[in-house]
KETORSE-812464 format. One record per residue (C-alpha): residue number from 1; x, y, z. Coordinates in steps of 0.25 Angstrom, whole numbers, plus 5000, padded with zeros to 4 digits. Layout:
BEGIN
@n = NUM x = X y = Y z = Z
...
This chain:
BEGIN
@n = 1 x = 4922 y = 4974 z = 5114
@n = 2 x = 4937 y = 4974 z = 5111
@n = 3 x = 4939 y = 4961 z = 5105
@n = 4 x = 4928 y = 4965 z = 5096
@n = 5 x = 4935 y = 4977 z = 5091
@n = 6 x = 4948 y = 4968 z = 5089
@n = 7 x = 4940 y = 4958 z = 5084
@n = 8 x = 4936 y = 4971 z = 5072
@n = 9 x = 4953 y = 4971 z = 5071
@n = 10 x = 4952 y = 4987 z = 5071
@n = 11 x = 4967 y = 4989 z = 5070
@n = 12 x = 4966 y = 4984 z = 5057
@n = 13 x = 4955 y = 4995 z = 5053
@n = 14 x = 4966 y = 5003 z = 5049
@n = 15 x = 4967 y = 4996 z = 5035
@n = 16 x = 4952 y = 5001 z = 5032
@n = 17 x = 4960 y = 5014 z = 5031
@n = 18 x = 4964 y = 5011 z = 5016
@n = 19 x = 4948 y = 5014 z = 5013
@n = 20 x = 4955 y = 5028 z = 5015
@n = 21 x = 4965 y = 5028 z = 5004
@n = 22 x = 4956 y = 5033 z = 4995
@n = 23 x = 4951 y = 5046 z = 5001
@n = 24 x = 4965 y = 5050 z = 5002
@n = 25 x = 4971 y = 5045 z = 4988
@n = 26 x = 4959 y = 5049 z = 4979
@n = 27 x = 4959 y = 5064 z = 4987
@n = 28 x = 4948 y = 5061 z = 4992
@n = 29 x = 4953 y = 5064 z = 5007
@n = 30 x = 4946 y = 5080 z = 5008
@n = 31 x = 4931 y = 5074 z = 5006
@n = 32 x = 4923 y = 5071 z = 5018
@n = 33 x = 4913 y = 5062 z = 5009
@n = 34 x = 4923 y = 5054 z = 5004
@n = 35 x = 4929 y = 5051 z = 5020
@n = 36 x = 4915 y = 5047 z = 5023
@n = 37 x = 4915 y = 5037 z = 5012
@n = 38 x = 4928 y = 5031 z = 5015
@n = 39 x = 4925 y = 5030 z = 5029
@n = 40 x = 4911 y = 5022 z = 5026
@n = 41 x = 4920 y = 5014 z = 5016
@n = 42 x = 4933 y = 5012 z = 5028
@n = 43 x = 4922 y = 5009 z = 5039
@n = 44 x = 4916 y = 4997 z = 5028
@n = 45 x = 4929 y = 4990 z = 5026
@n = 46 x = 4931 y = 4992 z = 5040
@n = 47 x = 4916 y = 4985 z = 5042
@n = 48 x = 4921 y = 4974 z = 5032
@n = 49 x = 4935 y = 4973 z = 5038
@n = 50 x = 4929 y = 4970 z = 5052
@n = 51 x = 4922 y = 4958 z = 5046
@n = 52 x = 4934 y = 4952 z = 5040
@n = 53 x = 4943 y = 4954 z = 5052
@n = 54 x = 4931 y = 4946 z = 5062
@n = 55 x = 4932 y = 4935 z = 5049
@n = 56 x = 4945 y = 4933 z = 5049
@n = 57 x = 4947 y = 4932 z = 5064
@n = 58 x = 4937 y = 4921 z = 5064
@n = 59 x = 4944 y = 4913 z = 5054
@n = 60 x = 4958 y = 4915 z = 5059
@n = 61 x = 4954 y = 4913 z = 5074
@n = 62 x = 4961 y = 4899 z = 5075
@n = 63 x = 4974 y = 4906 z = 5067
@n = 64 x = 4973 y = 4920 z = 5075
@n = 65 x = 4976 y = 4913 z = 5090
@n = 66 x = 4988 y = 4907 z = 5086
@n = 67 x = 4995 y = 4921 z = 5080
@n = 68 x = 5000 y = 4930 z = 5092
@n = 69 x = 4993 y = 4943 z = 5089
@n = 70 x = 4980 y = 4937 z = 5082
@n = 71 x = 4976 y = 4928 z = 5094
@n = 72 x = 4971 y = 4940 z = 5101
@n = 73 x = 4960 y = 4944 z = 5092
@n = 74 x = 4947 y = 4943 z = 5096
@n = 75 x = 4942 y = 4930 z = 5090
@n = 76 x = 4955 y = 4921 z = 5092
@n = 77 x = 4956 y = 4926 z = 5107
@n = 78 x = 4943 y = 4922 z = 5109
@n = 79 x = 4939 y = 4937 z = 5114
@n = 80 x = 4927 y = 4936 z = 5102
@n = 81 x = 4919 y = 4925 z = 5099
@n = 82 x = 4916 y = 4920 z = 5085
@n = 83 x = 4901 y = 4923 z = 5084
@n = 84 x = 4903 y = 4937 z = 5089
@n = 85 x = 4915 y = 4938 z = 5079
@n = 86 x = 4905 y = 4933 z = 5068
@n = 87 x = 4893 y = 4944 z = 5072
@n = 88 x = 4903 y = 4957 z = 5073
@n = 89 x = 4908 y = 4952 z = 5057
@n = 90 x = 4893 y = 4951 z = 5053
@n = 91 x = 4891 y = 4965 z = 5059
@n = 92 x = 4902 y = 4972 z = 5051
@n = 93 x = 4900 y = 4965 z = 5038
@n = 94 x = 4885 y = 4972 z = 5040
@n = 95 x = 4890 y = 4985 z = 5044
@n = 96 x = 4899 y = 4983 z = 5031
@n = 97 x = 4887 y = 4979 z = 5023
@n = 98 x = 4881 y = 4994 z = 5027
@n = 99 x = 4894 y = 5003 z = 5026
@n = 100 x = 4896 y = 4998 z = 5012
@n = 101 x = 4881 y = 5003 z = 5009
@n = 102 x = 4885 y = 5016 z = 5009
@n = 103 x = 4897 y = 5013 z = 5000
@n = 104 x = 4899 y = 5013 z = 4983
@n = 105 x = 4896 y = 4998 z = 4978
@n = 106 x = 4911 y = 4996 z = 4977
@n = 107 x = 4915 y = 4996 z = 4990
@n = 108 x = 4905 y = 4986 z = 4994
@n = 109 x = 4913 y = 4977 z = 4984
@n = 110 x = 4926 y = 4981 z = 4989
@n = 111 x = 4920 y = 4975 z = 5004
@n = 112 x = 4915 y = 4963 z = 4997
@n = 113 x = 4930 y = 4959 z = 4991
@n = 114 x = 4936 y = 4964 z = 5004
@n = 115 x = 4925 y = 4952 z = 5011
@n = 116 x = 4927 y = 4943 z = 4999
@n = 117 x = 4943 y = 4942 z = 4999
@n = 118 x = 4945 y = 4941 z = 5015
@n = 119 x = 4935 y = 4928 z = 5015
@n = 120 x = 4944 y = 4923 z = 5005
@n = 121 x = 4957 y = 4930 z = 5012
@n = 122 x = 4951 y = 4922 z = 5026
@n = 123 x = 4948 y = 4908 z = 5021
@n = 124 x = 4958 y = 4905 z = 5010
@n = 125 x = 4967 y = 4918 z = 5005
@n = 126 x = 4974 y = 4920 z = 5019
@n = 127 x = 4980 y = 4907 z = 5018
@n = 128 x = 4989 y = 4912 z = 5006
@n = 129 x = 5001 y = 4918 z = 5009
@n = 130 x = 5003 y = 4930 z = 5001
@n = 131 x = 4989 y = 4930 z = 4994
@n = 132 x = 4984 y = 4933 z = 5010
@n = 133 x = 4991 y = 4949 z = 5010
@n = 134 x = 4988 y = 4950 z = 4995
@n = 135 x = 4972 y = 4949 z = 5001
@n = 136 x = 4976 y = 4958 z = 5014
@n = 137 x = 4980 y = 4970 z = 5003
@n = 138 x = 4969 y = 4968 z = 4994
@n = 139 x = 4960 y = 4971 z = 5006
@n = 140 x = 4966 y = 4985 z = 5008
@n = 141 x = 4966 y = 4987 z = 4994
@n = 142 x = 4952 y = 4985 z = 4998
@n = 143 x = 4952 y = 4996 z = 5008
@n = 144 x = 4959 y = 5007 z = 4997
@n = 145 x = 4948 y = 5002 z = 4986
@n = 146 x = 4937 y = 5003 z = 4995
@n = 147 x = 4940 y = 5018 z = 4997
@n = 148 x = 4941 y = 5019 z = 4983
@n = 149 x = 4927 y = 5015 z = 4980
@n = 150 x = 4920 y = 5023 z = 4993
@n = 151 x = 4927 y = 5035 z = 4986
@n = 152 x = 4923 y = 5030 z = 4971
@n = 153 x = 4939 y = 5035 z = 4970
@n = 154 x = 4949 y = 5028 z = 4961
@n = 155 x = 4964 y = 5029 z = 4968
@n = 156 x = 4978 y = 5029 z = 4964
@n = 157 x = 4981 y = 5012 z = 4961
@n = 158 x = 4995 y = 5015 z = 4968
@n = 159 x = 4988 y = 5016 z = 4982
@n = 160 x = 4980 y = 5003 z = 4979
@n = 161 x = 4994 y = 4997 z = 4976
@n = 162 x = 5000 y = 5004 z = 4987
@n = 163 x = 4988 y = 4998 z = 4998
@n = 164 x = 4990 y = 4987 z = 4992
@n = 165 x = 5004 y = 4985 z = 4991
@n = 166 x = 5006 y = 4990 z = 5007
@n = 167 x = 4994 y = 4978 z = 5012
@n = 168 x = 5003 y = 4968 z = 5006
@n = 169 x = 5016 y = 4974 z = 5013
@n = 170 x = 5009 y = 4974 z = 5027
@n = 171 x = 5002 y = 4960 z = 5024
@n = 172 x = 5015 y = 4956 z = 5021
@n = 173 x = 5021 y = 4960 z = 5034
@n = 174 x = 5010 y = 4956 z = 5042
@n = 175 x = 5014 y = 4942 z = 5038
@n = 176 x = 5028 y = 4943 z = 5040
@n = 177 x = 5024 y = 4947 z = 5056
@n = 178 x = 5015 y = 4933 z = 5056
@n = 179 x = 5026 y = 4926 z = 5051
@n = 180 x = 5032 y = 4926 z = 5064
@n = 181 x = 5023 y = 4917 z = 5072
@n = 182 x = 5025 y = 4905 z = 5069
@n = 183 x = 5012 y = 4898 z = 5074
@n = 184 x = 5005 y = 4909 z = 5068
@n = 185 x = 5010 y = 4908 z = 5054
@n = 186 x = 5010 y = 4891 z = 5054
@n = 187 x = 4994 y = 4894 z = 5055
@n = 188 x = 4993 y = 4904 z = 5044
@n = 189 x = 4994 y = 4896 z = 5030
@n = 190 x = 4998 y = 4908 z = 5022
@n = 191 x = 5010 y = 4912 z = 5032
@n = 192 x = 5015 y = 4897 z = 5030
@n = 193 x = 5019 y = 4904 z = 5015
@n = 194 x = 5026 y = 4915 z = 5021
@n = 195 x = 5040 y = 4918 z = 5026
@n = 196 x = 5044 y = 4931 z = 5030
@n = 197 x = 5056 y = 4931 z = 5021
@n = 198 x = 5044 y = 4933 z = 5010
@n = 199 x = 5035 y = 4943 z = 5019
@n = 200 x = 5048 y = 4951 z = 5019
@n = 201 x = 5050 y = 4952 z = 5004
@n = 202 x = 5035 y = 4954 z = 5002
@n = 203 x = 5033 y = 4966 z = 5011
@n = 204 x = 5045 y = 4972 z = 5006
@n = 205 x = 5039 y = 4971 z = 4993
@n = 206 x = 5026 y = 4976 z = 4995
@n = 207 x = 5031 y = 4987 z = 5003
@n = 208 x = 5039 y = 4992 z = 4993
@n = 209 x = 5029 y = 4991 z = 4982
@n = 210 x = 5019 y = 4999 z = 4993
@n = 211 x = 5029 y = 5008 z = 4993
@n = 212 x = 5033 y = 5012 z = 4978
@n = 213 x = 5017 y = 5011 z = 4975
@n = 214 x = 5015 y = 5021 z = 4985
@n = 215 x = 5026 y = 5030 z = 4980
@n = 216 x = 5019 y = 5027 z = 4966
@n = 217 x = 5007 y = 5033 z = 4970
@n = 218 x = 5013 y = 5046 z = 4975
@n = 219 x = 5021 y = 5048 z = 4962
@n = 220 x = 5008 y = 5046 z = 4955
@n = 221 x = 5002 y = 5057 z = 4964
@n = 222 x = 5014 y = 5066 z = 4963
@n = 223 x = 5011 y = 5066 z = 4947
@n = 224 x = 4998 y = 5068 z = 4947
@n = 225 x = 4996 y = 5080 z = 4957
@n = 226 x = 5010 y = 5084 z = 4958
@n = 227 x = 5010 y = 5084 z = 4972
@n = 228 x = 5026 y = 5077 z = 4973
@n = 229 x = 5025 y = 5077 z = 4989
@n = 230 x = 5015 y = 5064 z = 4989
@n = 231 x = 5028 y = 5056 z = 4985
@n = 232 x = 5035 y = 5059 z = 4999
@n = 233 x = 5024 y = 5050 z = 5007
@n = 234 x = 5030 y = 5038 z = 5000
@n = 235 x = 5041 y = 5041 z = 5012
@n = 236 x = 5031 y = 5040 z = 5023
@n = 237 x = 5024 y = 5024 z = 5016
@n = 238 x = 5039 y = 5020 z = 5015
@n = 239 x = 5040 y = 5022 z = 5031
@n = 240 x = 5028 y = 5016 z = 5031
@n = 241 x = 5031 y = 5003 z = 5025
@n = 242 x = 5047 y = 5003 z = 5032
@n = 243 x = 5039 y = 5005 z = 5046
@n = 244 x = 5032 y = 4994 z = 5043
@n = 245 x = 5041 y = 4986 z = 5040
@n = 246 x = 5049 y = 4990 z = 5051
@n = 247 x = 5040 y = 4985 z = 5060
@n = 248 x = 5039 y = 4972 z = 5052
@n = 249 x = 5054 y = 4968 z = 5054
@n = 250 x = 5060 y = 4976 z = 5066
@n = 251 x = 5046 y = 4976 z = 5075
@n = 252 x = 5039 y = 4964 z = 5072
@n = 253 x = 5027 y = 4967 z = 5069
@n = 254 x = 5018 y = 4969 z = 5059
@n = 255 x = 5008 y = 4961 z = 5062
@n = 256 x = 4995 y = 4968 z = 5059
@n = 257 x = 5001 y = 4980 z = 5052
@n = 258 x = 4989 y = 4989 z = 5056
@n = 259 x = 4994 y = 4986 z = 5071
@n = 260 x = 5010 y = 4988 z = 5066
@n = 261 x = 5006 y = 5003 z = 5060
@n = 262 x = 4998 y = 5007 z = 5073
@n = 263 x = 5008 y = 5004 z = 5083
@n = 264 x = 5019 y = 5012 z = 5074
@n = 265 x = 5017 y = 5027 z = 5078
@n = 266 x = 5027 y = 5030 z = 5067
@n = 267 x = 5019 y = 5022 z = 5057
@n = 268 x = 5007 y = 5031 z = 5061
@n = 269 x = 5015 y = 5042 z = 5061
@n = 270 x = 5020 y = 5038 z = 5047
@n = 271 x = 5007 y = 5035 z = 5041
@n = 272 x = 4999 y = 5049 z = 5047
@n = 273 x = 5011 y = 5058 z = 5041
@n = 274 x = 5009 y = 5051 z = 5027
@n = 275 x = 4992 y = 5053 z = 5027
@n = 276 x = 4996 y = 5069 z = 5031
@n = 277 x = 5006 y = 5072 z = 5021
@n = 278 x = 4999 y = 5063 z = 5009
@n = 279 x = 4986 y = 5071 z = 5014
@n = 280 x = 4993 y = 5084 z = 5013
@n = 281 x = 4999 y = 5081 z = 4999
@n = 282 x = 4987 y = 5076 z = 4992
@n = 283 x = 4976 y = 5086 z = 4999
């Protein structure tokens, strides 16, 4: 039963979390109907997820068992075989079918790109560097849209930028971690067009434009409902982004970023003390 819960990667679930964005940023945070509607609409990207991660997995299998961390998923170790691996991706893609029945139309487009450009992302796009963490942002852009349609809301396009902008700073850094296997990265076509001198200049780019987008966005909400203190949780992203990069440079990891944040208790602490104090501004 354990290797087919890692086989589901559910550290990773975290991401689905960006369906959330939404209630929070279209102050729609205080309505139980809304929660529950978001909820459906997290547990059917998390449905859909499920079944590009179990995909993936059994295209990369061969690529998987020669990089130090991946060779212990389910599929490469050999703790799951194929046909089983196959079954459990046809029964999420149904359950996905049936969540997204109780959703707007839109979001059931929004499933179908998501479907659409990971099949293209696993047989062709993951080969070309930089155009393969350009497709790993759009997807949580994904996320942020598809809680915008469940809620039939319209959110501030500097949070958009700012989700989007972030994805390509961690998918940035996540590269620069598998640059240092050597075997690992002589497999991958798109990490033969990479060096970490590059990575490094592209993560510092994207994490400062995450960052002044961000601070964009609170300046916009400070004129709009005058409510000045939504600018001082800009201090609380920028540590966010530094720790990060911290454990990139002096700790070596980074990885999988969901794992990298998990294992930080000051991240967490970090990222709890910005939800509380951005909740108590805006509500």
């Amino acid at each position: 039963m354990v290797h087919w819960i890692r086989l589901l990667r559910p550290k990773q679930w975290v991401k689905n979390s960006f369906v959330f964005a939404p209630l929070f940023f279209a102050h729609k945070f205080l309505n139980v109907g809304d929660w529950l509607t978001t909820a459906l609409a997290a547990l059917a990207f998390l449905t859909i997820s499920c079944t590009v991660y179990i995909a993936n997995d059994l295209r990369d299998v061969g690529e998987d068992r020669l990089h130090p961390v991946k060779r212990a998923r389910p599929l490469a170790a050999g703790q799951v075989t194929v046909p089983s691996a196959m079954g459990l991706a046809c029964a999420f893609a149904l359950a996905a079918l049936c969540l997204l029945h109780g959703l707007p139309y839109a979001c059931s487009l929004i499933a179908l790109l998501y479907i659409g450009l990971n099949l293209c992302y696993t047989f062709y796009l993951k080969r070309i560097a930089i155009v393969d963490i350009f497709f790993v942002a759009s997807c949580y852009v994904l996320r942020v849209l598809m809680g915008c349609y469940a809620l039939s809301v319209v959110i501030s396009p500097w949070i958009i930028l700012t989700t989007f902008l972030l994805a390509l700073f961690l998918g940035f850094g996540k590269r620069y971690h598998e640059m240092g296997f050597e075997e690992y990265a002589r497999m991958k076509p798109n990490l033969q067009h990479y060096n970490r001198a590059l990575l490094d200049r592209l993560m510092t780019i994207c994490g400062s434009a995450a960052l002044i987008t961000y601070a964009i966005y609170t300046a916009d909400i400070a004129r709009q409902t005058g409510r000045v203190e939504i600018t001082y949780t800009v201090a609380f992203v920028a540590f966010g982004l530094f720790r990060y990069l911290q454990s990139i440079y002096v700790y070596n990891q980074g990885g999988e970023p969901e794992s990298v944040i998990f294992r930080d208790k000051l991240q967490l602490a970090n990222i709890a003390v910005w939800l509380g104090v951005t909740l108590w501004i805006l509500f």
